[in-house]
C-alpha positions in Angstrom: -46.4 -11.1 -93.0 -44.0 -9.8 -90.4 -44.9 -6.7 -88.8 -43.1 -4.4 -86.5 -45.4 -2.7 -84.0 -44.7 1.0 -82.4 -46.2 2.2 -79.1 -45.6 4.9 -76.6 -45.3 7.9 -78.5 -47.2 11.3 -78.0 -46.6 14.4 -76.6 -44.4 15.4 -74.0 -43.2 19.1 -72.8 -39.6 19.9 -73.2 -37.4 18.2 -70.4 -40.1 14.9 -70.0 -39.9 11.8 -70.8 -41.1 8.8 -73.5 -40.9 5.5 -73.0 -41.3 3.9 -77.0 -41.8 0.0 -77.7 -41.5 -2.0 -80.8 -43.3 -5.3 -80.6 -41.7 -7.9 -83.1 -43.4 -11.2 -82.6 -42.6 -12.9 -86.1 -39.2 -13.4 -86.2 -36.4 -14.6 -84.9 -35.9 -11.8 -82.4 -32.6 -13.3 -80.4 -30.8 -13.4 -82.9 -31.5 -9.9 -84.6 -29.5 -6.3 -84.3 -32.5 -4.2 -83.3 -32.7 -0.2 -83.7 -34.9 2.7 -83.5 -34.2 5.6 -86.2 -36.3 9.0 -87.0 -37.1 11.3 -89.4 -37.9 14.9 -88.5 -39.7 16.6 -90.8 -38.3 17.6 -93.8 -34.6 15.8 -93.1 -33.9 11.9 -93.7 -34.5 9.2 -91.3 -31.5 8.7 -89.0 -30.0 6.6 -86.3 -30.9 6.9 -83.0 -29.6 4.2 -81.3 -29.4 -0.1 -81.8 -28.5 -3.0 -79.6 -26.7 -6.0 -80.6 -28.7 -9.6 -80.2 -26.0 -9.6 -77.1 -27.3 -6.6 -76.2 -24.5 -4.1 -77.0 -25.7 -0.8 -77.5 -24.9 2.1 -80.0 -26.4 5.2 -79.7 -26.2 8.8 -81.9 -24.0 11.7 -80.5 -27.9 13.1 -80.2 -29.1 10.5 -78.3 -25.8 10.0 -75.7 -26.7 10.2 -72.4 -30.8 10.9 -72.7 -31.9 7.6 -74.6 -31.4 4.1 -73.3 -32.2 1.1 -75.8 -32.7 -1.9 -74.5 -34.3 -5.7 -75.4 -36.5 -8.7 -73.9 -35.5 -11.5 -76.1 -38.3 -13.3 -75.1 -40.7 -10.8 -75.1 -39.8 -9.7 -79.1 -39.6 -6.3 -78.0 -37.4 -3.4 -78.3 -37.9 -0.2 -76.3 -36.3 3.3 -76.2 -36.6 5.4 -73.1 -36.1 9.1 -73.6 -35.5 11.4 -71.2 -34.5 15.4 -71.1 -36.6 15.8 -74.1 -36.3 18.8 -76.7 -38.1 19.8 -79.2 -35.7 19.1 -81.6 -36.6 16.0 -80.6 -39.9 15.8 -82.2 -40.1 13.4 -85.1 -41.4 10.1 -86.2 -39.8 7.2 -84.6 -39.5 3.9 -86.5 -38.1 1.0 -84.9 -36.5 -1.4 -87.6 -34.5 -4.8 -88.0 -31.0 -3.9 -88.7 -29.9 -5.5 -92.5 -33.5 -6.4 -93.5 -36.3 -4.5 -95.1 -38.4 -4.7 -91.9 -39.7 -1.3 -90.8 -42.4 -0.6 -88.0 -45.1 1.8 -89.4 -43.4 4.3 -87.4 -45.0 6.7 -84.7 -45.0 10.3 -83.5 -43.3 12.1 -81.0 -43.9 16.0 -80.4 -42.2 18.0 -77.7 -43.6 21.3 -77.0 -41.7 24.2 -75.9 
């Protein structure tokens, strides 16, 4: 069974920074569109940012100019630095294969005040 691993959340007061990874080790990684989305409480998940298997990134108006996506093909992994944090910020953070049913089980980020 594929699986999608998270790491890095936590918390983090207003202004720090998060450094988020997705481990993806059972599929074909290269070759994949690779993004991280949230869901803050009560709203629906939403794009954050993805990056093209050529590495082409998109990110949310949100996300602009704080967040950088990036890849290690060979490594299977996915990571999202954040940086200037707010707390509208805080939310769970699911990284995700773009056009397949493959979620990661998704992880927590809280910035404080």
């Amino acid at each position: 069974q594929v699986q999608l691993v998270e790491s890095g959340g936590g918390l983090v007061q207003a202004g720090g920074s998060l450094r988020l990874s997705c481990s993806a080790p059972g599929i074909s990684f290269s070759t994949n569109t690779m993004a991280w989305y949230r869901q803050i409480e009560g709203k629906e998940r939403e794009l954050v940012a993805y990056i093209s298997s050529y590495g082409y990134a998109t990110y949310a108006e949100s996300a602009k100019a704080r967040f950088v996506i990036a890849r290690d093909n060979a490594a299977h992994t996915v990571t999202l630095e954040m940086s200037k944090l707010k707390p509208e910020d805080t939310a769970v953070y699911y990284c995700h294969v773009r056009n397949t049913l493959l979620w990661g089980q998704g992880i927590q980020v809280t910035v404080s005040e």
